[in-house]
C-alpha positions in Angstrom: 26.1 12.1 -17.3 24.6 8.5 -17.2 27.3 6.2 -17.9 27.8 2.5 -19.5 30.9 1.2 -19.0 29.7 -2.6 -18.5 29.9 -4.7 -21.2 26.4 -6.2 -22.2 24.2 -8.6 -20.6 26.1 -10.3 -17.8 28.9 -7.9 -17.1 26.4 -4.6 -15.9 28.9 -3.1 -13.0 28.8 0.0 -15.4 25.4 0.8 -15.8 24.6 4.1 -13.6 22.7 5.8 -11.7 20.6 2.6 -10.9 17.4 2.4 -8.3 16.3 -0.3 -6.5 13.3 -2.5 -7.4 12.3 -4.3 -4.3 11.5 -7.7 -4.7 9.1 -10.3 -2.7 10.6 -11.3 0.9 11.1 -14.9 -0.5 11.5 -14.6 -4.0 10.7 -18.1 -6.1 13.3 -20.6 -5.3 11.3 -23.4 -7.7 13.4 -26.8 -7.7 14.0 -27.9 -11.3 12.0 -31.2 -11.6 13.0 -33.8 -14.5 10.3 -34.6 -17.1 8.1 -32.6 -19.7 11.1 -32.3 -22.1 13.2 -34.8 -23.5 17.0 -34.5 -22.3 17.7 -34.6 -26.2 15.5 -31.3 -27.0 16.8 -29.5 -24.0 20.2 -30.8 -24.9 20.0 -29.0 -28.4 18.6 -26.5 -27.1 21.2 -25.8 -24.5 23.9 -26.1 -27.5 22.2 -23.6 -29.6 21.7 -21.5 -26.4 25.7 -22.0 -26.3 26.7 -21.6 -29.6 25.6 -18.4 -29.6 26.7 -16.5 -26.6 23.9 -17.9 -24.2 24.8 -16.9 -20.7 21.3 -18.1 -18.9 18.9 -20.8 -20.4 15.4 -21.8 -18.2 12.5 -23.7 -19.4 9.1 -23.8 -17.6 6.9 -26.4 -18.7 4.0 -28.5 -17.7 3.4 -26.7 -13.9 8.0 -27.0 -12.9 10.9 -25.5 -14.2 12.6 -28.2 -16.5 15.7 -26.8 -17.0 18.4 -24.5 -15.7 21.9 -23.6 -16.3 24.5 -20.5 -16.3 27.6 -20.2 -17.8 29.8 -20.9 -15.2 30.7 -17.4 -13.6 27.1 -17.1 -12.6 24.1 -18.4 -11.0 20.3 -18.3 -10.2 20.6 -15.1 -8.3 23.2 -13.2 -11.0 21.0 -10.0 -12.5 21.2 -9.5 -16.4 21.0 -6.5 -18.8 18.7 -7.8 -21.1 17.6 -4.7 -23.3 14.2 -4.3 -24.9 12.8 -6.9 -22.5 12.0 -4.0 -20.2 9.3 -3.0 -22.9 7.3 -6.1 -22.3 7.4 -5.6 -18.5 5.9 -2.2 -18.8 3.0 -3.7 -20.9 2.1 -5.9 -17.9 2.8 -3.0 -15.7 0.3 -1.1 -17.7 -2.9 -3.5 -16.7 -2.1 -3.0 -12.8 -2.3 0.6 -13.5 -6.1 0.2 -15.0 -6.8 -2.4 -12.5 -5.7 0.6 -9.9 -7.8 3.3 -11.2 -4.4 5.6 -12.3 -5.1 4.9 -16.1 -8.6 5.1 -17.2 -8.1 3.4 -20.2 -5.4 2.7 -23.1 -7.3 5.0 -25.4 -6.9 8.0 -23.4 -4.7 10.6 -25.0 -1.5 10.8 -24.0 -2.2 14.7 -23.5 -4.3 13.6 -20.3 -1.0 11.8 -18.1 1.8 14.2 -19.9 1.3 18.1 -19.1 3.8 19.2 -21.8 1.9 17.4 -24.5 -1.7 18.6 -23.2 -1.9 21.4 -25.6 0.0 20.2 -28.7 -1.2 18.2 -31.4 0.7 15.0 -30.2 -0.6 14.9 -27.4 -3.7 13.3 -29.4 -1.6 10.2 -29.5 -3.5 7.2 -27.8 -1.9 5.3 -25.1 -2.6 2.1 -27.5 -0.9 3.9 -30.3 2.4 4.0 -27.9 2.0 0.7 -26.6 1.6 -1.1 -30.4 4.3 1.1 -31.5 2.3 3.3 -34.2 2.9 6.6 -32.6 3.8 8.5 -35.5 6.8 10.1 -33.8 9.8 11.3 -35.8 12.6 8.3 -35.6 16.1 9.1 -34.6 18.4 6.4 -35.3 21.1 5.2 -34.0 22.4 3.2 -37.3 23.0 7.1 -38.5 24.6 8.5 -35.5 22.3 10.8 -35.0 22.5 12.8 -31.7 19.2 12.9 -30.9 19.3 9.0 -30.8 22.5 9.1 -28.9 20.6 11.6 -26.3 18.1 9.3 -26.2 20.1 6.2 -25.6 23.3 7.7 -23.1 22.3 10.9 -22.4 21.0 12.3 -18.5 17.2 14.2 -19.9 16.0 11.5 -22.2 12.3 12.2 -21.2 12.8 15.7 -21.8 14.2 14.2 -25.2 11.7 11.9 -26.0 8.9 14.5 -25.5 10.9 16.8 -28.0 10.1 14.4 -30.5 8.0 15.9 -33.4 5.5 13.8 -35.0 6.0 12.5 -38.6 2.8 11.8 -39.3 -0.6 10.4 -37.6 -0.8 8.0 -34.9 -2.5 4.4 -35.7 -1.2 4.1 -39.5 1.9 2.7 -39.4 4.0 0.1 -37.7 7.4 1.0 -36.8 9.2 0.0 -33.9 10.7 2.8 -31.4 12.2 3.2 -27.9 10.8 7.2 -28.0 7.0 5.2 -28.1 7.7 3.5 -24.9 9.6 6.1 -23.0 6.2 8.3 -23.5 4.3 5.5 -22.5 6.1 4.9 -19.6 6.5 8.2 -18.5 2.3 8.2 -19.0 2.8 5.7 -16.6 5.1 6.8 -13.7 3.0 10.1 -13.5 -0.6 8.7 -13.5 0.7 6.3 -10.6 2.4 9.0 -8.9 -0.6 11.4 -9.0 -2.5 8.5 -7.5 -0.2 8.8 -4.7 1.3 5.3 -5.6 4.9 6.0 -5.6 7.4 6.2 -8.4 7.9 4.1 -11.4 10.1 1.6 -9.3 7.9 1.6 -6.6 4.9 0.9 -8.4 6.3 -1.8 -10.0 7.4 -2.9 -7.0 4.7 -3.2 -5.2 1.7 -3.7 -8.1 4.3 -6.3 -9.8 7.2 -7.1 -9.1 6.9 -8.3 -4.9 3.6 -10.3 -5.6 4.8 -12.6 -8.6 7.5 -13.9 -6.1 10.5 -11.9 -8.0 14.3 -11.0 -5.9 15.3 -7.6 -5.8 15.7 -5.9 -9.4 16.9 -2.6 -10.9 16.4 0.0 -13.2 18.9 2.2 -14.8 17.3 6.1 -14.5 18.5 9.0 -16.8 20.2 10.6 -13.4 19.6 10.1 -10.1 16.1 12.2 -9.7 15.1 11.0 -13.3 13.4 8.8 -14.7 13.8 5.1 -15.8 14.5 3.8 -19.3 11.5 2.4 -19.9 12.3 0.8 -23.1 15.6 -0.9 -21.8 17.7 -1.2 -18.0 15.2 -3.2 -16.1 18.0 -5.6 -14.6 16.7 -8.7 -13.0 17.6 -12.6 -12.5 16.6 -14.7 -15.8 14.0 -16.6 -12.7 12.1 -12.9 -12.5 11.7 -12.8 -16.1 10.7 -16.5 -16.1 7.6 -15.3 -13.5 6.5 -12.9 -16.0 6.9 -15.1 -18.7 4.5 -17.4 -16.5 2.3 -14.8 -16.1 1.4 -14.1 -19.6 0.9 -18.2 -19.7 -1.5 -17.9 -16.5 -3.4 -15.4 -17.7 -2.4 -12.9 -15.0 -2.6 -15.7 -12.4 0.8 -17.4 -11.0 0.7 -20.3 -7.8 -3.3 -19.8 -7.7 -3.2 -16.3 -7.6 -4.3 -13.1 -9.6 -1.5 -11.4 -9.9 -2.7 -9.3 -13.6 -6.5 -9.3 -14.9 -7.1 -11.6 -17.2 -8.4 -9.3 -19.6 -5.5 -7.2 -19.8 -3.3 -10.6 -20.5 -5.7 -11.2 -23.6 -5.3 -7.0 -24.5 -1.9 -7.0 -25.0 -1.1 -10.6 -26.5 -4.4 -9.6 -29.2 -3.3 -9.1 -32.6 -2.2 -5.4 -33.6 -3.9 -4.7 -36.7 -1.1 -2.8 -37.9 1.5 -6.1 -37.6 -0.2 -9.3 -37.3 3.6 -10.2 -35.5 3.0 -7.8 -32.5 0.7 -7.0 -30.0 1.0 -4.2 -27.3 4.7 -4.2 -26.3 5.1 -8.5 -27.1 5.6 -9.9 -29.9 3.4 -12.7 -31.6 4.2 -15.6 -33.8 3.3 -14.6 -37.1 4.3 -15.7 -40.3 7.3 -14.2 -41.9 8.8 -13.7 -45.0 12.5 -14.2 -46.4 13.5 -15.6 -43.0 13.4 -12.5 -40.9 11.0 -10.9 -38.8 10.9 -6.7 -39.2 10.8 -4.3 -36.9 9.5 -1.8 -39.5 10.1 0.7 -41.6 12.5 2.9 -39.8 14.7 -0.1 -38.8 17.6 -1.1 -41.0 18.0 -5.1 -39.3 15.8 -7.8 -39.3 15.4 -11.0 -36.9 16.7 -13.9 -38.2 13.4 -16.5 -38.5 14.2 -19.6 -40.4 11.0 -21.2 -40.1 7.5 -20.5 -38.5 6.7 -21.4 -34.8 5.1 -24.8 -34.1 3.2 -23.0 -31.6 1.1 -21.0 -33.1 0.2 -19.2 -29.8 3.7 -17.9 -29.1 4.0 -14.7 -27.2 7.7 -13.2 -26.4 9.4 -10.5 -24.9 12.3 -9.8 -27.0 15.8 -8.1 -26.2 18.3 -6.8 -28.3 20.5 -9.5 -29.9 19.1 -13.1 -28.6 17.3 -11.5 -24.9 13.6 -13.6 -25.4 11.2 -14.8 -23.2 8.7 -17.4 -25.1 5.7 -18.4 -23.6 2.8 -20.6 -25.3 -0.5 -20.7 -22.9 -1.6 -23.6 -24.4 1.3 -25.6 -23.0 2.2 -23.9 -19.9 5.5 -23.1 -21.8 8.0 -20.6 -20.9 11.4 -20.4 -22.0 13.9 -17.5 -21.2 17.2 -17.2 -23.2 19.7 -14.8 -22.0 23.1 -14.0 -23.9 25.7 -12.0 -25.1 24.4 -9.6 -28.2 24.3 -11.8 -31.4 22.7 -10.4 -34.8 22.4 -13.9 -36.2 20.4 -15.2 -33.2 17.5 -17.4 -34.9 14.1 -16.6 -33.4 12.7 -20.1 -34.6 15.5 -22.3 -33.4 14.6 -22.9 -29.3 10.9 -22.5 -28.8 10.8 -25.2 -31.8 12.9 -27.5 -30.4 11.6 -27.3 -26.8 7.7 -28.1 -28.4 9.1 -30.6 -30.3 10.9 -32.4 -27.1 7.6 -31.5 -24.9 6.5 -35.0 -23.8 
């Protein structure tokens, strides 16, 4: 049985079975250079950062890394939990596997990369329907204890689980947020790559992602030891590997001068989703909100706290359960990665405000 005994973001000894990731053979060791940002904004910043349970706070701006600081029983090279953050990565994952020839495109049918679903009706579902989280798939939910949910969270087959999911009703006409959508999408993934003779799921992203953008050896927590990964949670990495993808999303695919991602599939999944003008294809969007929270659909009892709207209106962001976000804004070569303990009243708005407000 997989097991979680650690205790969140920082403290992951308890996370298991894991499988390496194999990072670049000198990972990015940037120096944090002074300037960009006022010492005041990254000073607030730093306090809300610590107010809230903050264990890792980095920002990237103007071509250096600005700021850096751990709480103080870790460092640069500690690995984080962060949750949902995982999604995002397998959204960048998915434009090496075009660029590679293992996915045709993101309108294929699922059917075409999952065998089980070749034959059934859900096996209709669009890749793009998966990644902008309007699969149509039955939701289990955790809020209700429901053991399907808790399969699909904890238990040792969750992509036997996730493929039992039934659909509720068709693909493309509703937003609503789910970890079954990427779990499919991901397992789409792992077997096109593989029947392209380009390893597993943590090999591909090792070699089509993770080595070339300059990251340190990572992990991903798998079902059971000749499983799968969680693809929609378990990728755990140093906050400086997330700041690399956040960097990528700002560089259009291209990091130090080189193209690491298309281009094109950078614009794909940062593009509005016409279902929610506040997502994409596994990242989130700044969008405007209403009430002060930011929804993660129908199915989904809690909100995002979102006090006020995004100065920068091009605001992309990876976003982990309770506080885990990476914000980027192209337009400013801005990248900010927040890592902390689970907090329900972390404000979306707060940092990525402050830090474009300090930006000099």
């Amino acid at each position: 049985m997989t097991t979680m005994n650690g205790r969140g973001v920082d403290e992951i000894h308890g996370y298991a079975p894991l499988r390496p990731v194999a990072g670049a053979a000198a990972p990015d060791a940037s120096p944090v250079v002074s300037g960009g940002v006022s010492q005041a904004a990254l000073d607030a910043a730093q306090a809300f950062s610590d107010a809230h349970d903050g264990v890792a706070l980095l920002v990237w701006s103007g071509g250096a890394l600005r700021h850096e600081a751990y709480a103080p029983h870790l460092t640069q090279d500690s690995l984080f939990e962060t949750f949902s953050m995982h999604k995002s990565a397998l959204g960048l994952l998915y434009g090496a596997a075009i660029r590679d020839g293992a996915i045709a495109s993101i309108d294929d049918p699922v059917g075409l990369y999952i065998a089980e679903w070749r034959d059934d009706p859900r096996g209709a579902i669009p890749l793009r329907h998966l990644l902008g989280m309007s699969s149509g798939l039955t939701i289990h939910s955790l809020d209700k204890g429901d053991p399907v949910a808790l399969a699909l969270m904890l238990g040792d087959r969750i992509s036997e689980t996730a493929l039992s999911v039934q659909a509720q009703r068709p693909s493309g006409e509703v937003f609503d947020y789910y970890n079954v959508a990427a779990q499919v999408a991901g397992l789409a993934l792992s077997r096109a790559v593989a029947a392209k003779g380009l390893g597993d799921a943590a090999a591909y992203l090792s070699k089509a992602l993770w080595a070339p953008m300059g990251g340190a050896d990572a992990r991903l927590w798998v079902e059971r030891e000749d499983g799968e990964p969680r693809f929609f949670a378990g990728l755990q990495a140093r906050a400086r590997d997330w700041l690399q993808l956040g960097r990528l999303v700002a560089g259009a695919g291209a990091l130090d001068g080189r193209q690491v991602l298309p281009a094109d599939w950078i614009a794909a999944i940062t593009a509005e989703n016409p279902l929610n003008p506040a997502y994409g294809l596994l990242v989130w969007r700044a969008a405007p909100v209403a009430d002060g929270k930011r929804t993660y659909g129908p199915s989904t009892a809690y909100a995002a706290p979102h006090s006020a709207p995004f100065i920068a209106d091009d605001l992309v962001y990876f976003d982990g359960f309770g506080g885990q976000r990476v914000y980027v804004s192209p337009s400013r070569d801005l990248v900010i990665v927040r890592i902390g303990r689970p907090r329900l009243d972390f404000d979306d708005a707060v940092l990525p405000n402050l830090i474009v407000e300090g930006l000099q």
